[in-house]
C-alpha angles and dihedrals in degrees: 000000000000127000100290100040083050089053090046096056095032084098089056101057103093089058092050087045088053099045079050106056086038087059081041094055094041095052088053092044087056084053096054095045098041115018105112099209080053094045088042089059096043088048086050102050095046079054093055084041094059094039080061093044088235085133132033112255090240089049081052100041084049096046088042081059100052088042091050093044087056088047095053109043110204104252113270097035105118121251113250115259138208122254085271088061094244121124119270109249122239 
């Protein structure tokens, strides 16, 4: 892009920056859902939770199962993928 095609689409640059930090947040919120290492901590630390009685074992069953289903995609749901488009490795 040379000069004038950088001073035509200058206007333009808060909206690039936006789309940029939303891919930014998306991406971070995909780690957060489906990362294993993320979902086995948060697995760990409900268990520690009902050892303590801090949360009802029904509140900690219901909330195993959501972190389980996160962590077991059915078959056939696409993988998340990075802000490229490519899958995310691992």
């Amino acid at each position: 892009m040379g000069l004038i095609g950088g001073i035509v689409t200058l206007p333009f640059a808060p909206v690039r920056v936006a789309l940029w930090v939303g891919e930014l947040i998306r991406e971070q919120v995909e780690h957060e859902l489906y990362d294993p290492a993320v979902i086995r901590g948060q697995i760990e630390q409900l268990d520690q939770d009902r050892s303590a009685g801090r949360i009802a074992p029904e509140e900690a069953d219901r909330r195993q199962r959501e972190l389980i289903a996160r962590l077991v995609r059915p078959v056939g749901q696409p993988e998340p993928t990075t802000a490229t488009g490519r899958r995310q490795e691992g």
